[in-house]
The first five atom37 places (N, CA, C, CB, O) and aatype in JSON, in Angstrom:
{
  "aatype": [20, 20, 20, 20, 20, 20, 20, 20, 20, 20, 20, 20, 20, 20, 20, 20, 20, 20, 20, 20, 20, 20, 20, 20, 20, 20, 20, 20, 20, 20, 20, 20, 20, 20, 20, 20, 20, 20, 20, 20, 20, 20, 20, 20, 20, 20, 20, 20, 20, 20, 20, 20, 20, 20, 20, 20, 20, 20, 20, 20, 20, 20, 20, 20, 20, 20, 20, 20, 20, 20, 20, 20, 20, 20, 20, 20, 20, 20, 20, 20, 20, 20, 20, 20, 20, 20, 20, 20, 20, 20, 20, 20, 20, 20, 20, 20, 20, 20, 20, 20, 20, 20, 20, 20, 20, 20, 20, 20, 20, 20, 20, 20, 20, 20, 20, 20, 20, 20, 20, 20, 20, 20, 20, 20],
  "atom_mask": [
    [1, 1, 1, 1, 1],
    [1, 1, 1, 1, 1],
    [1, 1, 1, 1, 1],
    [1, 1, 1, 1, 1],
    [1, 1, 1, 1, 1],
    [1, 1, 1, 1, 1],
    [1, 1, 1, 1, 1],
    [1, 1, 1, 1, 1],
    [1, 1, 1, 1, 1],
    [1, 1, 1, 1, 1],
    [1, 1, 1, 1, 1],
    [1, 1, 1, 1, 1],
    [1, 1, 1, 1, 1],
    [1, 1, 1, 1, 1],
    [1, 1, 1, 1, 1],
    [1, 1, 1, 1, 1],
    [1, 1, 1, 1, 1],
    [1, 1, 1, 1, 1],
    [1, 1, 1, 1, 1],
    [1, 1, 1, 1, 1],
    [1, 1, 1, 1, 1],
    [1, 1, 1, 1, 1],
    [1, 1, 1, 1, 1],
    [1, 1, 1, 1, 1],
    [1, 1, 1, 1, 1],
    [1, 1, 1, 1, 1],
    [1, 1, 1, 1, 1],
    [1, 1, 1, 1, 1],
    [1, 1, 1, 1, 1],
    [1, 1, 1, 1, 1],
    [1, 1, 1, 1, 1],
    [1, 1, 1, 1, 1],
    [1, 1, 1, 1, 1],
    [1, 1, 1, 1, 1],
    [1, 1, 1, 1, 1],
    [1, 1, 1, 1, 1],
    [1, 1, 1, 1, 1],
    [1, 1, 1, 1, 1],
    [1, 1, 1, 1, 1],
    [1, 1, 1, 1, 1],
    [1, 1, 1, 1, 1],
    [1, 1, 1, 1, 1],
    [1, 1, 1, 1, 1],
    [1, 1, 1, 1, 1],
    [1, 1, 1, 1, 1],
    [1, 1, 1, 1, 1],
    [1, 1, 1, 1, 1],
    [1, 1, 1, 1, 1],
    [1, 1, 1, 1, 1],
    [1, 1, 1, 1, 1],
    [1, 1, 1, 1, 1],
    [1, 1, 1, 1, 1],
    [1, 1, 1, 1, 1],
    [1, 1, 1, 1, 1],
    [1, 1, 1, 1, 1],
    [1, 1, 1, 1, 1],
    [1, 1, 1, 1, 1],
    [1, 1, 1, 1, 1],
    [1, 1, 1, 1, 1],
    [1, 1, 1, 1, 1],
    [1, 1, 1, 1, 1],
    [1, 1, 1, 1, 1],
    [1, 1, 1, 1, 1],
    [1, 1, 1, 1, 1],
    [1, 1, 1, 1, 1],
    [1, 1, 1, 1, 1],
    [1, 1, 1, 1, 1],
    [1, 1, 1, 1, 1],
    [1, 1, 1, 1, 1],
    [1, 1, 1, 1, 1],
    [1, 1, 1, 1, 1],
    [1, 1, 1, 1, 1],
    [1, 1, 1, 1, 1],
    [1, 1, 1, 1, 1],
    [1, 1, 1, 1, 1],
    [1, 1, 1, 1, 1],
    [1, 1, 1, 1, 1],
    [1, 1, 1, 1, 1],
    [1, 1, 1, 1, 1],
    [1, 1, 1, 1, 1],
    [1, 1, 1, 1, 1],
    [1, 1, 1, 1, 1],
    [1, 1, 1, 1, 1],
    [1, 1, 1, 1, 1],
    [1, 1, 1, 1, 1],
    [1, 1, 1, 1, 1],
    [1, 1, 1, 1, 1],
    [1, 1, 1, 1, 1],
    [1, 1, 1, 1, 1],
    [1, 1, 1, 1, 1],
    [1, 1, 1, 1, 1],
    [1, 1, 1, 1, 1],
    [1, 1, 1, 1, 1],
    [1, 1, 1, 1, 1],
    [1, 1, 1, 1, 1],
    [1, 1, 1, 1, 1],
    [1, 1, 1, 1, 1],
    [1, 1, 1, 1, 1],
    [1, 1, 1, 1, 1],
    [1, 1, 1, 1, 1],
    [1, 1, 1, 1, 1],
    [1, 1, 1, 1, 1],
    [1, 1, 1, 1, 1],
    [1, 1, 1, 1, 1],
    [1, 1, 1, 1, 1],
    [1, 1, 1, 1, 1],
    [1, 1, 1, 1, 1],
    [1, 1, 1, 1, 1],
    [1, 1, 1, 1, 1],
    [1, 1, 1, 1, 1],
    [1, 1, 1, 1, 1],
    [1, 1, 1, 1, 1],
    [1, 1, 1, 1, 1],
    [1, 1, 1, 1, 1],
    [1, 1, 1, 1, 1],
    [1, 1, 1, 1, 1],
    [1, 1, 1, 1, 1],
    [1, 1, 1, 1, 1],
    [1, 1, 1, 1, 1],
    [1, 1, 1, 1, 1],
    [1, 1, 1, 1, 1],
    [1, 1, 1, 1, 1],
    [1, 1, 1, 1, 1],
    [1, 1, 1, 1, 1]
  ],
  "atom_positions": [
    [[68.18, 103.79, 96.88], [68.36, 105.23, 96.96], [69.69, 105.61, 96.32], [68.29, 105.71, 98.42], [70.76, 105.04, 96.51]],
    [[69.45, 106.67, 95.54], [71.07, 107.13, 94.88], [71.41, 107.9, 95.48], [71.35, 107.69, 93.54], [70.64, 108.78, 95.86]],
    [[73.01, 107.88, 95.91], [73.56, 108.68, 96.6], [73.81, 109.9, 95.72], [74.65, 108.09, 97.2], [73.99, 109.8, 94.51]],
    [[73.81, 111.03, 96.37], [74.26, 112.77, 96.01], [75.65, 113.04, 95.34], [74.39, 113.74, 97.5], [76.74, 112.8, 95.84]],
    [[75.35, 113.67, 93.92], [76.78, 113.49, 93.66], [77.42, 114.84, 94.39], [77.12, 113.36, 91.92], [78.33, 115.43, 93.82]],
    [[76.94, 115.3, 95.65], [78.29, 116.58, 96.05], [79.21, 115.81, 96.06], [78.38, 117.5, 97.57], [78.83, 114.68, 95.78]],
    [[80.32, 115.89, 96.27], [81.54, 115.85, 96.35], [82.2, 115.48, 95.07], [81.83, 115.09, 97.34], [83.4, 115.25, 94.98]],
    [[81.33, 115.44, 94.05], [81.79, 114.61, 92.94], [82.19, 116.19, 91.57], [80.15, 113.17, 92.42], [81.53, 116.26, 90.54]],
    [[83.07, 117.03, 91.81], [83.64, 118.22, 91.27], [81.98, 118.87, 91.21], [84.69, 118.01, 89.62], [81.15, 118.97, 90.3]],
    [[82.01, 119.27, 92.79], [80.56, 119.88, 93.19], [80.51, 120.99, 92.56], [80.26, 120.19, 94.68], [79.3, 121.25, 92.56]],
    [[81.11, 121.9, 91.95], [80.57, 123.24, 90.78], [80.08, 122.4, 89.91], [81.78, 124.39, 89.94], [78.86, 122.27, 89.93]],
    [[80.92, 121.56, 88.85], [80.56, 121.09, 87.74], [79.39, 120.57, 87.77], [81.34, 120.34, 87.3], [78.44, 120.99, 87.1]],
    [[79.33, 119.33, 88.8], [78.09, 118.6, 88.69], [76.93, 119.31, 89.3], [78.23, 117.29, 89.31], [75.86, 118.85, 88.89]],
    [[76.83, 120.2, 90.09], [75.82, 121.06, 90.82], [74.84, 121.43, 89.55], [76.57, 122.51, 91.65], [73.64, 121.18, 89.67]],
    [[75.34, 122.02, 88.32], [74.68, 122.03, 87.25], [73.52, 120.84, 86.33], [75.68, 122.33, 86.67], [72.44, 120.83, 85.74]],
    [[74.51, 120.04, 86.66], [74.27, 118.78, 85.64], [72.84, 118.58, 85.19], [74.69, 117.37, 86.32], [72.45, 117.64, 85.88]],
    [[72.06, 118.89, 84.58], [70.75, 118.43, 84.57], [70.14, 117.21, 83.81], [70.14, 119.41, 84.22], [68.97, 116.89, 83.59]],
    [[71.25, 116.68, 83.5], [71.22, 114.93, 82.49], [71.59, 113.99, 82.56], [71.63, 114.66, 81.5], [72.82, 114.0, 82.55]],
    [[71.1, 112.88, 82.66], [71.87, 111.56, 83.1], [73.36, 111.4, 82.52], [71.01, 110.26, 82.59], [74.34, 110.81, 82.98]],
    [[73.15, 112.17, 81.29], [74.28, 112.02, 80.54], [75.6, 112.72, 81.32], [73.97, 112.64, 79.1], [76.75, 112.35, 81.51]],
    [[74.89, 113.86, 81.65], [75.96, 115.12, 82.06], [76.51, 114.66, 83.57], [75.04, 116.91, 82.16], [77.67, 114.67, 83.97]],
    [[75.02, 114.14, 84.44], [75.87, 112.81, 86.04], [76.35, 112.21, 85.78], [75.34, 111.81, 87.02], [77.37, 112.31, 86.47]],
    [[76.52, 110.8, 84.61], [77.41, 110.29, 84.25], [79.09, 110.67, 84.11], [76.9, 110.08, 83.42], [80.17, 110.32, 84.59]],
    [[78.54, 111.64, 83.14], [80.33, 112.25, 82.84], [80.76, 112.71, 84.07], [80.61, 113.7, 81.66], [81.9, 112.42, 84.42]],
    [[79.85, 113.57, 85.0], [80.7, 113.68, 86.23], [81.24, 113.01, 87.42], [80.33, 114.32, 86.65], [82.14, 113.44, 88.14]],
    [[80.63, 111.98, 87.56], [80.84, 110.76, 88.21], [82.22, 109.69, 87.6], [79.37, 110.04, 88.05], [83.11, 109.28, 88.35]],
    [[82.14, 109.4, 86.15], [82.83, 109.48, 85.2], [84.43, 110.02, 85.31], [82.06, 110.16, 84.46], [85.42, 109.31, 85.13]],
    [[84.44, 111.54, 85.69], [85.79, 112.6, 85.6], [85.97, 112.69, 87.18], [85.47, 114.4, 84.74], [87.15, 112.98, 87.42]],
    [[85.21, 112.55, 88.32], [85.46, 112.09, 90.01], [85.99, 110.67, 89.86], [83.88, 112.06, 91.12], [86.87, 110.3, 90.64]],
    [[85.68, 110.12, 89.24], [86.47, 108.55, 89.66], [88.3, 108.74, 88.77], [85.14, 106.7, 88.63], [89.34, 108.53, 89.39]],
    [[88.27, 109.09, 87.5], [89.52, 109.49, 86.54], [90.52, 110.22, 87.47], [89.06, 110.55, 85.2], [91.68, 109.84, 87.64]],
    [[89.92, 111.43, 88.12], [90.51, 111.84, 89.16], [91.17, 111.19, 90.3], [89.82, 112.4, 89.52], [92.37, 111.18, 90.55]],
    [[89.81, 110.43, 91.2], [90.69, 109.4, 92.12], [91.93, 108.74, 91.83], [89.99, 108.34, 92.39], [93.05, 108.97, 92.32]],
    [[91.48, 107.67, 90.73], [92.09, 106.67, 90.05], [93.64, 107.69, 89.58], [90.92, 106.0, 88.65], [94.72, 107.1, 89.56]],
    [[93.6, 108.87, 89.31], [94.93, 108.97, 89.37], [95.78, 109.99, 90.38], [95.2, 109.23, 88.14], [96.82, 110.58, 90.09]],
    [[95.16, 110.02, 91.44], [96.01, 110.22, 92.55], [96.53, 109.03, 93.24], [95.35, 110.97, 93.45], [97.63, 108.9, 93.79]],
    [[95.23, 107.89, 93.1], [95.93, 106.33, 93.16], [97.69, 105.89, 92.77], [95.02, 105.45, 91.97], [98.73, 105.61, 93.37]],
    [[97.1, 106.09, 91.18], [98.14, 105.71, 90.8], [99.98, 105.89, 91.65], [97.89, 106.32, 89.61], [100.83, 105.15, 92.15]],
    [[99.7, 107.75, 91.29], [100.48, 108.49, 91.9], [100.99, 108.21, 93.09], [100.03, 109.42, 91.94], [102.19, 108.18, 93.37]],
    [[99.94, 107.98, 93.89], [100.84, 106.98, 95.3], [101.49, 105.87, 95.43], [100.15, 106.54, 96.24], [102.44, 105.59, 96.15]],
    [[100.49, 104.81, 94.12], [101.54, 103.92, 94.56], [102.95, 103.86, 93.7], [100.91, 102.57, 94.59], [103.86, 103.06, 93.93]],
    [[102.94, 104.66, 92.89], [103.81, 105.03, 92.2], [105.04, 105.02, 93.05], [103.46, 106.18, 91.62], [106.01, 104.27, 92.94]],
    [[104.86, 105.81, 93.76], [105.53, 106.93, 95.24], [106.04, 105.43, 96.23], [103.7, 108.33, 96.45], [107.13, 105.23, 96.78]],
    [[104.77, 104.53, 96.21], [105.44, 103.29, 97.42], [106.26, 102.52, 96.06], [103.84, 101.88, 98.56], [107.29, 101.89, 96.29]],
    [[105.82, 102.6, 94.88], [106.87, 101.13, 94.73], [108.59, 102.12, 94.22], [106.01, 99.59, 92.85], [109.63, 101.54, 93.9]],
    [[108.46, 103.22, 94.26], [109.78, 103.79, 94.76], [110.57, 103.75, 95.64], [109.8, 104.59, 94.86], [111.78, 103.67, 95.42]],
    [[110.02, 103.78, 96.96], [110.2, 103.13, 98.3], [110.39, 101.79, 98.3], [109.15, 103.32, 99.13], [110.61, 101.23, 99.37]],
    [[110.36, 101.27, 97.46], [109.87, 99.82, 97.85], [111.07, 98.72, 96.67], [107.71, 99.67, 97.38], [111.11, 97.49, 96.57]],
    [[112.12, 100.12, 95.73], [112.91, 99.47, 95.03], [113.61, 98.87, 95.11], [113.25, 99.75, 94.58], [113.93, 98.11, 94.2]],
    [[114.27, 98.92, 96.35], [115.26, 97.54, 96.8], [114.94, 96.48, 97.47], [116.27, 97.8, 97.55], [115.76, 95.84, 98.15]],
    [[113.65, 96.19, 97.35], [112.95, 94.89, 98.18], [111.85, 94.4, 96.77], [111.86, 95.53, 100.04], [110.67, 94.62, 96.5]],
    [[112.9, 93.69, 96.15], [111.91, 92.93, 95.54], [110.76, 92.0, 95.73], [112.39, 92.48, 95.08], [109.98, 91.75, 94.82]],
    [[110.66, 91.49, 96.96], [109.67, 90.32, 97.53], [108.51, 91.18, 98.38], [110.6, 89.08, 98.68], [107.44, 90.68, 98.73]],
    [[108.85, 92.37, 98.62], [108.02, 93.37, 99.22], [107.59, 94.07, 98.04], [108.73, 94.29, 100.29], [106.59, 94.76, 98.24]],
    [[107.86, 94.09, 97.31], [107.83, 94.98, 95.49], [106.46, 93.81, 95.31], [109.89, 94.67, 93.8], [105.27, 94.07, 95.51]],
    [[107.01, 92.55, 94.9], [106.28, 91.49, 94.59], [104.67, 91.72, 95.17], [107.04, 90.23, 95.18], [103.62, 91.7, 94.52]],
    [[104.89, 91.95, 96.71], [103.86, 91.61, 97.81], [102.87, 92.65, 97.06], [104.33, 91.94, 99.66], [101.84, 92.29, 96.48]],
    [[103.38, 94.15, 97.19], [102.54, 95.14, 96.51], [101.46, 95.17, 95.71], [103.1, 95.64, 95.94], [100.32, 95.63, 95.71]],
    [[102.56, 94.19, 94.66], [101.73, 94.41, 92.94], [100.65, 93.14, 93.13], [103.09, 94.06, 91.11], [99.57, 93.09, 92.55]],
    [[101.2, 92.01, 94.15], [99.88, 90.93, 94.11], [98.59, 91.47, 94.95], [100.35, 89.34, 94.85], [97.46, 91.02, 94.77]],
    [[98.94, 92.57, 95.97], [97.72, 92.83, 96.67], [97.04, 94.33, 95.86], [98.12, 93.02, 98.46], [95.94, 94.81, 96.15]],
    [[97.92, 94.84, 94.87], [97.12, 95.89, 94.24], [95.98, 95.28, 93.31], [98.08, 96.82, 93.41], [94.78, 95.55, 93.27]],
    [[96.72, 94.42, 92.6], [95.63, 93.48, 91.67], [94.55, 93.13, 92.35], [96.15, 92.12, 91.14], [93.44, 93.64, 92.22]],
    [[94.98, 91.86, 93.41], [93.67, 91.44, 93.9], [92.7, 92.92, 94.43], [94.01, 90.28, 95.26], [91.48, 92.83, 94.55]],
    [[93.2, 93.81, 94.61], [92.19, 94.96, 95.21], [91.36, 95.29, 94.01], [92.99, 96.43, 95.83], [90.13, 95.16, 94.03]],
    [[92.42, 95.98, 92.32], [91.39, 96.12, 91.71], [90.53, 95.27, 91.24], [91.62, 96.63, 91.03], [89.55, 95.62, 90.59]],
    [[90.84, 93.96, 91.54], [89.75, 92.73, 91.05], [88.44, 92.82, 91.71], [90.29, 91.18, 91.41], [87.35, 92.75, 91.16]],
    [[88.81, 93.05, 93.59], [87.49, 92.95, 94.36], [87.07, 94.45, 94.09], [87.62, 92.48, 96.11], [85.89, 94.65, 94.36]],
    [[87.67, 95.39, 93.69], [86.89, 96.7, 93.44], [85.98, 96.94, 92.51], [87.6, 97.6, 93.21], [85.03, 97.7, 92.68]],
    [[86.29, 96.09, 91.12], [85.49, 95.93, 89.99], [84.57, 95.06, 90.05], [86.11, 95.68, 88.99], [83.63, 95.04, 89.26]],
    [[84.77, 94.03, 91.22], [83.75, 93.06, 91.16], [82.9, 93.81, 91.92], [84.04, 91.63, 91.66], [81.87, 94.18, 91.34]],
    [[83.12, 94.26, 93.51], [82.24, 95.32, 94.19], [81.25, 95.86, 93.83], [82.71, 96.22, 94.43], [80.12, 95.67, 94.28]],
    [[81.8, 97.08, 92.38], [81.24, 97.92, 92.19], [80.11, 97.03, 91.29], [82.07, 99.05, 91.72], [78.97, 97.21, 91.71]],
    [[80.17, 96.38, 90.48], [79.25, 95.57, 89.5], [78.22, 95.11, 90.88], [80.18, 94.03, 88.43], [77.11, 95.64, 90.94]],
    [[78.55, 94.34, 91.74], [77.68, 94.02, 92.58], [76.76, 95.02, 93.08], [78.27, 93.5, 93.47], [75.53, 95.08, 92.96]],
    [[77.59, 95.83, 93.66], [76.83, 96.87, 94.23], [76.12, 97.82, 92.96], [77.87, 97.75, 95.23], [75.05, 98.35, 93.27]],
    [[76.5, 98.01, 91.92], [74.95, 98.53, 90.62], [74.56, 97.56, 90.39], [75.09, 99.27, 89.0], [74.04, 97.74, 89.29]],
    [[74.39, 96.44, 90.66], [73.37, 95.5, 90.07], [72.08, 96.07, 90.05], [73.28, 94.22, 90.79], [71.37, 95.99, 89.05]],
    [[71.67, 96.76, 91.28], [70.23, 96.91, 91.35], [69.8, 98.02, 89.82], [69.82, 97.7, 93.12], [68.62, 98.13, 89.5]],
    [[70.74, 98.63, 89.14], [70.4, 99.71, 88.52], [70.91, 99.04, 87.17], [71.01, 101.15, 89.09], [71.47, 99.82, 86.4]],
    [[70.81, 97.71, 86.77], [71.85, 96.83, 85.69], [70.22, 97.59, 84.86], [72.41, 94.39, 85.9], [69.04, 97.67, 85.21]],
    [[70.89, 97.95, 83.85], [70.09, 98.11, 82.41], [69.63, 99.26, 82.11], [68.95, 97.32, 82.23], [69.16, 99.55, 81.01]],
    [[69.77, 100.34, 83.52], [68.99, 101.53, 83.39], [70.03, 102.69, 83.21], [68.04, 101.75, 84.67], [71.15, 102.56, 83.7]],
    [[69.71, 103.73, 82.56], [70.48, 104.77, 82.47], [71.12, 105.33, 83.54], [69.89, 105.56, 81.97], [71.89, 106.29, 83.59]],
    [[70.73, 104.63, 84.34], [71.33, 105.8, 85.74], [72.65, 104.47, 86.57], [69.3, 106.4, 87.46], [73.23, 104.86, 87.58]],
    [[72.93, 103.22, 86.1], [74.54, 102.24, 85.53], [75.11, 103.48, 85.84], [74.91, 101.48, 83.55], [74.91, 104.02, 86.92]],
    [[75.79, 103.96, 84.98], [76.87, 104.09, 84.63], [77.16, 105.27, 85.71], [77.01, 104.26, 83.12], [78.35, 105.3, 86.01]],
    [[76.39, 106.22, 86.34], [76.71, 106.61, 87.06], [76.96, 106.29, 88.54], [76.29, 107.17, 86.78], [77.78, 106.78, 89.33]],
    [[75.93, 105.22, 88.72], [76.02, 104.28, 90.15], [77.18, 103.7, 90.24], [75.0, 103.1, 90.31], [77.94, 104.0, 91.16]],
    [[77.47, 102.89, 89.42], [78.92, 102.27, 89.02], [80.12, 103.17, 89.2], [78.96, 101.85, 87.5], [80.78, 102.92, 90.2]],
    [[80.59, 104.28, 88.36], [81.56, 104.96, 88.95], [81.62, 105.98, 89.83], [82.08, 105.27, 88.25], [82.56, 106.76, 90.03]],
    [[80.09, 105.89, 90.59], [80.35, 106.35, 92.08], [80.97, 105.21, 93.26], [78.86, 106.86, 92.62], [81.52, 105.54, 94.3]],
    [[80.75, 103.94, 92.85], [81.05, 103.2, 93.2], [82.22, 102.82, 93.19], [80.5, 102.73, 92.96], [82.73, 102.3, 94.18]],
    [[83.15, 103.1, 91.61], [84.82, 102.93, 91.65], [85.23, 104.19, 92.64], [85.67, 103.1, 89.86], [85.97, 104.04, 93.61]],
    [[84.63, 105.46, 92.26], [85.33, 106.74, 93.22], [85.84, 106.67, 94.44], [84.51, 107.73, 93.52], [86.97, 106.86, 94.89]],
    [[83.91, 106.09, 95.32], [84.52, 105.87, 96.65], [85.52, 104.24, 96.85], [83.09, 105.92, 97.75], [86.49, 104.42, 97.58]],
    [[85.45, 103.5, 96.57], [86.28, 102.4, 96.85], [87.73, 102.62, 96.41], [85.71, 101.21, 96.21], [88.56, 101.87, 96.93]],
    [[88.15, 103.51, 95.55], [89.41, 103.98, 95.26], [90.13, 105.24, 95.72], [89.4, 104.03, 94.11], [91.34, 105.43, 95.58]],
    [[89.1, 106.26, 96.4], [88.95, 106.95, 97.45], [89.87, 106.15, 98.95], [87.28, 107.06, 97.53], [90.95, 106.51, 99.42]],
    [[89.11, 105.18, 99.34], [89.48, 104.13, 100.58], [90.88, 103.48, 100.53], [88.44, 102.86, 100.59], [91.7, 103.14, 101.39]],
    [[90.84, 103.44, 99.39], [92.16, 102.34, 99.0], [93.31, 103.81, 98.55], [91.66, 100.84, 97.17], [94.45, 103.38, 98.39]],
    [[93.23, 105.13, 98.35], [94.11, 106.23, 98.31], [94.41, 106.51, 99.77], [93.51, 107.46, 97.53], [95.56, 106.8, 100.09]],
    [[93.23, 106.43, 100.88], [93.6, 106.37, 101.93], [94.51, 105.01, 102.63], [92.52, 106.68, 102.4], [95.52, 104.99, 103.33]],
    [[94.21, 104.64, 102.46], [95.18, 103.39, 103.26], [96.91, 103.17, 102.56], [94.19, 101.59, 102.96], [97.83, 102.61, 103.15]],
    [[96.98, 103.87, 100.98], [98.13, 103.93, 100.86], [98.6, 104.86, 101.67], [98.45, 104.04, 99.74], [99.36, 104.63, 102.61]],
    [[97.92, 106.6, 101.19], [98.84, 107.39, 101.88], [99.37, 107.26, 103.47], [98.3, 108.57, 101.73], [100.22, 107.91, 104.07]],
    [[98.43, 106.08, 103.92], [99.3, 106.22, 105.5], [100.42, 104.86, 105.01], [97.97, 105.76, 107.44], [101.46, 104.81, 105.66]],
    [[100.28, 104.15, 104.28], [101.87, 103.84, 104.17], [103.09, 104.31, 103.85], [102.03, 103.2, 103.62], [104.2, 103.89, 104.17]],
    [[102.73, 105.31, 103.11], [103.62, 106.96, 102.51], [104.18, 107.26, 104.21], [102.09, 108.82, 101.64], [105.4, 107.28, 104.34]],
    [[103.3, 107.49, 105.54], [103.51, 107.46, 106.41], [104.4, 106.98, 107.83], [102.94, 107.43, 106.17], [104.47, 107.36, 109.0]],
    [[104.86, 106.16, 107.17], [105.45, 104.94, 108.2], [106.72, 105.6, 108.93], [106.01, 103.38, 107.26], [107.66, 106.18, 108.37]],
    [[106.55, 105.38, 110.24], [107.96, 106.08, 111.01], [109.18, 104.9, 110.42], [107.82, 106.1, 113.24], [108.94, 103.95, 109.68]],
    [[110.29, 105.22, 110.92], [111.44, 104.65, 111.25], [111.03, 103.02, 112.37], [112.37, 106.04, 112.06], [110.39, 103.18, 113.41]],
    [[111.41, 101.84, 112.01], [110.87, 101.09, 113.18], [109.69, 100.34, 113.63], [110.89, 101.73, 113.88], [109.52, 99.44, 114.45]],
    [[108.79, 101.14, 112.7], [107.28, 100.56, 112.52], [107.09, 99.31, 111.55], [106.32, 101.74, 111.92], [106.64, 99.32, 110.4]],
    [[107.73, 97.8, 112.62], [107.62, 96.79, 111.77], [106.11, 96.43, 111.4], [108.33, 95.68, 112.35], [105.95, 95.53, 110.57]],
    [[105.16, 96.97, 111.87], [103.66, 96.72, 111.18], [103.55, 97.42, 109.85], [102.4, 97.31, 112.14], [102.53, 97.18, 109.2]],
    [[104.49, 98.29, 109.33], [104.32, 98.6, 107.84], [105.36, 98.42, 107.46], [103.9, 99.82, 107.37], [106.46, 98.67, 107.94]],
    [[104.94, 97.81, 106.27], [106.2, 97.21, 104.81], [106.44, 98.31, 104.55], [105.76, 96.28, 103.24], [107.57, 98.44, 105.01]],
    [[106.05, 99.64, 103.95], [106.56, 100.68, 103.36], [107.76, 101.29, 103.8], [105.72, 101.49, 103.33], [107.34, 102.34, 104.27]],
    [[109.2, 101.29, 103.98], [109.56, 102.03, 104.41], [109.97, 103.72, 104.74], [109.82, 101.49, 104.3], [110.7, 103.98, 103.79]],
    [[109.91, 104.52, 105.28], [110.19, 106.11, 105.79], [110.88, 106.68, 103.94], [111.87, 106.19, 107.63], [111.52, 106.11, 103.06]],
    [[110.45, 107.71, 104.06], [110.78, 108.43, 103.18], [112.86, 108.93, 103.19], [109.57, 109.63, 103.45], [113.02, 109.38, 104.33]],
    [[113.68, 108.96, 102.75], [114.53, 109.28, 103.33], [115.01, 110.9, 103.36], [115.29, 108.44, 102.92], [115.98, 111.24, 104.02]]
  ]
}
């Protein structure tokens, strides 16, 4: 079953009447995610400039994330491998998994004063 692209710039795509045209919008919802991503962690490894070994920790667990995210998403369109309707399964698939992973930064953006369960430290 394919999931609904609402949420996926629901004016734009509400229109869409082409694989081509779900694509691109699925397509410009993930471009989107992917750079509010960025933007955060942008934001932690600012926070995070005078701790190089915590800097380090970051960039090895951002990688391994986009590794299991790209592998994910391939797994999870397999069922749709060859058919026109790929490319949109697929970067509904990067959206929400980079969606999840925007959430779990911004609560490190979060971290009180003291809260040795997060590396990030407080904004100053």
């Amino acid at each position: 079953m394919i999931a609904p692209l609402s949420g996926l710039h629901a004016g734009e795509c509400a229109n869409a009447t082409s694989q081509k045209a779900m694509d691109d919008c699925a397509g410009k919802a993930f471009k989107a995610s992917d750079a509010e991503l960025n933007a955060l962690y942008k934001q932690i490894e600012q926070r995070l400039k005078s701790d190089a070994d915590t800097t380090k920790l970051l960039v090895a667990a951002q990688r391994a994330w986009v590794a299991f995210r790209d592998a994910e998403c391939v797994f999870s369109s397999s069922g749709s491998a060859g058919g026109s309707v790929n490319p949109m399964i697929y970067a509904m698939c990067l959206d929400r998994l980079t969606k999840a992973r925007t959430s779990d930064l911004k609560g490190y953006l979060k971290c009180e004063e003291g809260d040795t369960s997060c590396p990030v430290p407080p904004a100053n």
